[in-house]
N, C-alpha and C positions, 0 to 999 in steps of 0.2 A: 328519336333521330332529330339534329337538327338541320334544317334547311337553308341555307344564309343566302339572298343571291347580293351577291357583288354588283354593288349599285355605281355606275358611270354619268358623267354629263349626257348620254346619249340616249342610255339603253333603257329609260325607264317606261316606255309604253311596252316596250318585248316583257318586263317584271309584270306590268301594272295587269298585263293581259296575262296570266300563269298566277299572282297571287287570286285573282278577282275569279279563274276559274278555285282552284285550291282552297280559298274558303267560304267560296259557294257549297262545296260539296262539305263542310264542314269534315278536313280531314282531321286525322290526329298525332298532326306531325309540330314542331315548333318552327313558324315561319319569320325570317327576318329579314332587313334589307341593312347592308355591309356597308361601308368603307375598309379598303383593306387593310388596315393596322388594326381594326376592332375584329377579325377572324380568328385570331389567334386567343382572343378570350374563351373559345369555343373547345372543348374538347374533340384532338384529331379523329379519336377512334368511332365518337358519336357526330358526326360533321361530315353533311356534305355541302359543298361548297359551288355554286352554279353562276357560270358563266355565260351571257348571251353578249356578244359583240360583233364589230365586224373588221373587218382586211386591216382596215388603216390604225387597228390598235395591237396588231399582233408582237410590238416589240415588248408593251409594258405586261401585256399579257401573256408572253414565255416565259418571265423573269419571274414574274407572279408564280403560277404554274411552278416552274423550277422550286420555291420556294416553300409551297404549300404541301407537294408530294414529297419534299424531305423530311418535313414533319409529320406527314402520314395520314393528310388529307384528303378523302376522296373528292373527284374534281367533277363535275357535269358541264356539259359546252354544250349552247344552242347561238341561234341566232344568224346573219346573214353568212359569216362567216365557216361558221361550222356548216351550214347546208351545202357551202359549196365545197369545200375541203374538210370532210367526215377522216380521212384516214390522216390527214396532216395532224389533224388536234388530237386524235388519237398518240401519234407517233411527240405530238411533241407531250404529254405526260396526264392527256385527260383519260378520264375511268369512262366516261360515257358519254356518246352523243345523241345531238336528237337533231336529224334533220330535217326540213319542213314544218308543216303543223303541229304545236307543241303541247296543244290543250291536254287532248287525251293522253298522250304517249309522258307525260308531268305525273297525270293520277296515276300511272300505271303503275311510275318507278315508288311514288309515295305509296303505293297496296304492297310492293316488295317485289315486282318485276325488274330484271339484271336482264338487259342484253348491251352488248356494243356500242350497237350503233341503233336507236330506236327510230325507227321509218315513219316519218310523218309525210312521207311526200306520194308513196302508192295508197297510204292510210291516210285521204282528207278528211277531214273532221266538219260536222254542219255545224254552222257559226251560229245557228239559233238554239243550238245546245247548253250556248257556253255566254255568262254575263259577257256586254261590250265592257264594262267598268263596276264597279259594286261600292252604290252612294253608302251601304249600311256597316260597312269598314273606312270610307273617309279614302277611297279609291279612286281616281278621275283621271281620265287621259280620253283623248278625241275619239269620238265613238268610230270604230272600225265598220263601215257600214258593208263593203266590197272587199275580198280578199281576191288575187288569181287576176288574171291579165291574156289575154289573148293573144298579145304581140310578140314579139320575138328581140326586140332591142339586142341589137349585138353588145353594148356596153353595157345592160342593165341585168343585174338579180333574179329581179321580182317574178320572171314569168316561173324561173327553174327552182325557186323557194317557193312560191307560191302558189303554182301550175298553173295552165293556160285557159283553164275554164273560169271562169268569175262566176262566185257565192254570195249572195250578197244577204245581211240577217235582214228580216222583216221589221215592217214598219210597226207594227204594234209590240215589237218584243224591244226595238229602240226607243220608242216611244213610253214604255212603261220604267224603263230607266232611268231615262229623262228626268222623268216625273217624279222618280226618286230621288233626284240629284236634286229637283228645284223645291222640294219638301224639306232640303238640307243647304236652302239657298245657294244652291249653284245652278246660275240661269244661264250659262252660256253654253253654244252648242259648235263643237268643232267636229273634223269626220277626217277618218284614213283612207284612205279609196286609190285606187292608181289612174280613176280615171271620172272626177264629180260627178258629168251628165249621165255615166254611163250604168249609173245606178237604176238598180231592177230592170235592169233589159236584159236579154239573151245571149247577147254579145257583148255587152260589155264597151259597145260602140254607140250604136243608135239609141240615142235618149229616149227613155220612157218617160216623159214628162208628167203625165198622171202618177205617176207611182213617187216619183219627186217631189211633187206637188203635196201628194198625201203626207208625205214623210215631215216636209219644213211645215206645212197647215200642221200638223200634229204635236208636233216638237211648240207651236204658239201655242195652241190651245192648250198644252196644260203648266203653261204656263215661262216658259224659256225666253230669254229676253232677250239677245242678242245670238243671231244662227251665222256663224261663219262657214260659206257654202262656197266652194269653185279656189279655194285660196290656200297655199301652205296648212296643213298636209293631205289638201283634198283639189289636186289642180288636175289640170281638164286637157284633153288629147283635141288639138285643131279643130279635127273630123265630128266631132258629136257636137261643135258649138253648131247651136239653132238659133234665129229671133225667135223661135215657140219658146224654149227651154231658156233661154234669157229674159224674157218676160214675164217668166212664172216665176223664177228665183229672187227676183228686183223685187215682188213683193210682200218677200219676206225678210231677206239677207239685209246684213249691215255691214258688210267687206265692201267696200267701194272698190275695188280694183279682181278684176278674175287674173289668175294666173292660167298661161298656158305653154304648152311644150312643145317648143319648135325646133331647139338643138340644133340647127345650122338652116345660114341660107343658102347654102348649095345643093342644086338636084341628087349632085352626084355625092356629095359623103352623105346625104338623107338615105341612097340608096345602099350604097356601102354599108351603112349600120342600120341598116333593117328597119327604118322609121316607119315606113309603112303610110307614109300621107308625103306632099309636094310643099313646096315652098310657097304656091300658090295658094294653096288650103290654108297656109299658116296665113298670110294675108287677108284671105276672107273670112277666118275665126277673128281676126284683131279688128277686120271693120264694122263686122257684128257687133263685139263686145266694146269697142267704141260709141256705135251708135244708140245701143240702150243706156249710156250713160256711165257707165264702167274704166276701171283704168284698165289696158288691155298690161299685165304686168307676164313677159315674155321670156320662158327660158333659151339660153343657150351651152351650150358645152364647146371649149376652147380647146384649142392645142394634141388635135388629135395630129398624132403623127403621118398618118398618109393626108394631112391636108396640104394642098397647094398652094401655092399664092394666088392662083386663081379662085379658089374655093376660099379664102380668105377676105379676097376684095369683093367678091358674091354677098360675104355674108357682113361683112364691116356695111355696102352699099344697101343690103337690105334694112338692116340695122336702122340707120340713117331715116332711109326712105320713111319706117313705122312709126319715129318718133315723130316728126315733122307733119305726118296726114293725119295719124290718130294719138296722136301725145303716148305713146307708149314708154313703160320704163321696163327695162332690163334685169334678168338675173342671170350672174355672171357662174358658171364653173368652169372647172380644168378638169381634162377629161383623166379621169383616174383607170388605169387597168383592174379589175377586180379578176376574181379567182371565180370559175364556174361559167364566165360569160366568153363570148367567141372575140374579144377583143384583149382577152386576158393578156397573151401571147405579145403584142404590138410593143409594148413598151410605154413607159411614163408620159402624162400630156405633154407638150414643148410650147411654155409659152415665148415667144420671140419677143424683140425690141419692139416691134409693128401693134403685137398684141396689147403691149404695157404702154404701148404711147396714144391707141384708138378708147383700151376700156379706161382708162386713166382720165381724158377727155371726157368721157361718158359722164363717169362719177363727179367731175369735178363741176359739172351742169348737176350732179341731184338724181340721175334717171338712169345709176345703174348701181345694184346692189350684189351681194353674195361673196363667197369665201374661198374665189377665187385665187388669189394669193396664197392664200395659206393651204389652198386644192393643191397647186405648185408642187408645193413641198409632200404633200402628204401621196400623191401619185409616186412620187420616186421612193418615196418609204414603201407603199404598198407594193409596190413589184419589186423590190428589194425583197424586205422579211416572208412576204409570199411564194418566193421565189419562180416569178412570171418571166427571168433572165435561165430556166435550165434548157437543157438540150433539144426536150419533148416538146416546149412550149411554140406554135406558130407564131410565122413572123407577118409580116404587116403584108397584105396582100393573101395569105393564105386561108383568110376567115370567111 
């Protein structure tokens, strides 16, 4: 059998993580990574063909699809998308889904198991089972340190892909990886987490800073030269920033700026979409991470449709307020509808004149970044090809 996954700008930490378990286990399948005009080199009747993506690529991804099952390819679908909409990717022309955790329920289908739809979401997989990366194939992607999320974000995935209890792998099982990567000169150390501090605590909230501590001390001694900690794709929830847990990562880290996730400065759309912390908290995370020295670098999300203009001028004046006290710089998105999440239903972000003329300003000072623009566009594609406009779908107010 051959295995191809369909390699995207996007998708290659969802690959890197499924090749790095597959031939750890040294299977006996032939593994590849695609572009799609090079599939068709492949025999249909021996070829399976693996898709991980998500919402906002489901146009070029039908067409594909379409294309592959006329020639008689079997299809595999993982990724954010398929966990959320398992019988869509079904219906639109794939052989098999996997949704949730993909470690195990991968080997399964490589031993020769057939079902539907393979359940990684009642079936969690312990992540010290499985490599974060594998130096001894030339494998690298930010070590996954925290899987699962405790919170409930109305606009977000992650808790219903990756359930609400947080996993987090051990510090010696990252640490000996590491050390295989820096044996193959690769000293730099990046992390996936949904939430930096929150690593090896219980919840997923309250910093364990000793275990923290252990983790970035470990990753130096043997040898890693550069630890990017608290920063894109390892940023940090309000609530768990500490001066303990900022003082301990200052000195190791070489990210000059922490990211963190505030999403709005209004009480009331924080409460609306389930944030689960205050606008005030967001404030005392930024003067913390301010005062150890840090750039506090701040999420938001634009143009959700039940915002007011009052929750607008809230969050434009807060805005203002962080940059001015603690030099703070912005990252900008547009609130996209996804499939799976309680916001699905509302409709595409709406960014107004007010929007394009406040973050416009922003950027043209230096101190706001992201792909906000082109979020715009891609919100109205996603609730388009998703179809977040049928009959069933809730409307704004009913989440």
């Amino acid at each position: 059998m051959y295995l191809l996954f369909r390699e995207t700008k996007t998708n290659w930490y969802s690959i890197a993580a499924l090749l790095s378990t597959l031939l750890s286990r040294g299977v006996k399948v032939f593994l590849k990574t695609v572009k799609f005009q090079d599939i068709q080199k492949f025999p249909p009747g021996e070829t399976v063909v693996a898709y991980s993506f998500m919402s906002f690529d489901l146009d070029w991804v039908k067409e594909e699809v379409r294309v592959l099952k006329e020639k008689g390819y079997t299809l595999i679908a993982g990724g954010p998308h398929a966990s959320a909409d398992p019988k869509g990717c079904l219906d639109m022309g794939f052989d098999h889904v996997f949704v949730g955790d993909g470690e195990e329920n991968i080997l399964r289908f490589v031993m020769g198991e057939r079902e539907e739809v393979f359940d990684g979401i009642t079936r969690r997989v312990d992540l010290n089972h499985y490599p974060p990366f594998l130096p001894s194939r030339n494998i690298y992607m930010p070590m996954e340190i925290t899987r699962g999320c405790p919170f409930d974000c109305a606009y977000c995935q992650t808790s219903q892909i990756a359930g609400k209890m947080v996993r987090h792998r051990d510090v010696d099982l990252l640490v000996h990886f590491a050390r295989l990567g820096v044996l193959r000169n690769r000293k730099i150390a990046r992390f996936i987490t949904p939430n930096a501090f929150g690593y090896g605590s219980k919840n997923g909230v309250t910093p364990n800073v000793e275990k923290i501590e252990e983790l970035l001390y470990g990753l130096k001694k043997v040898g890693v030269e550069e630890i990017y900690f608290g920063t894109f794709p390892s940023d940090v929830r309000p609530e768990s920033v500490t001066d303990e847990v900022l003082a301990v990562i200052k000195k190791y880290v070489k990210n000059k700026s922490i990211v963190v996730g505030a999403q709005s400065g209004s009480d009331r759309i924080l409460k609306l979409i389930n944030r689960g912390h205050t606008v005030e908290q967001v404030e005392e995370a930024v003067e913390k991470i301010a005062a150890h020295g840090f750039v506090p670098h701040v999420d938001f999300i634009f143009g959700f449709p039940f915002e007011t203009e009052e929750d607008l001028e809230q969050t434009f004046n807060f805005i203002v307020k962080i940059v001015q006290k603690y030099n703070a710089k912005v990252h900008a998105h547009t609130f996209m509808p996804l499939p799976g999440t309680k916001l699905f239903g509302v409709g595409p972000g709406r960014l107004t004149r007010e929007h394009y003329r406040f973050l416009g300003s922003l950027a043209s000072k230096g101190i706001l970044d992201g792909y906000w623009m082109k979020q715009a566009e891609l919100a109205r594609k996603v609730y388009e090809f998703a179809g977040g406009g049928g009959p069933d779908a809730p409307r704004s107010g009913e989440f």
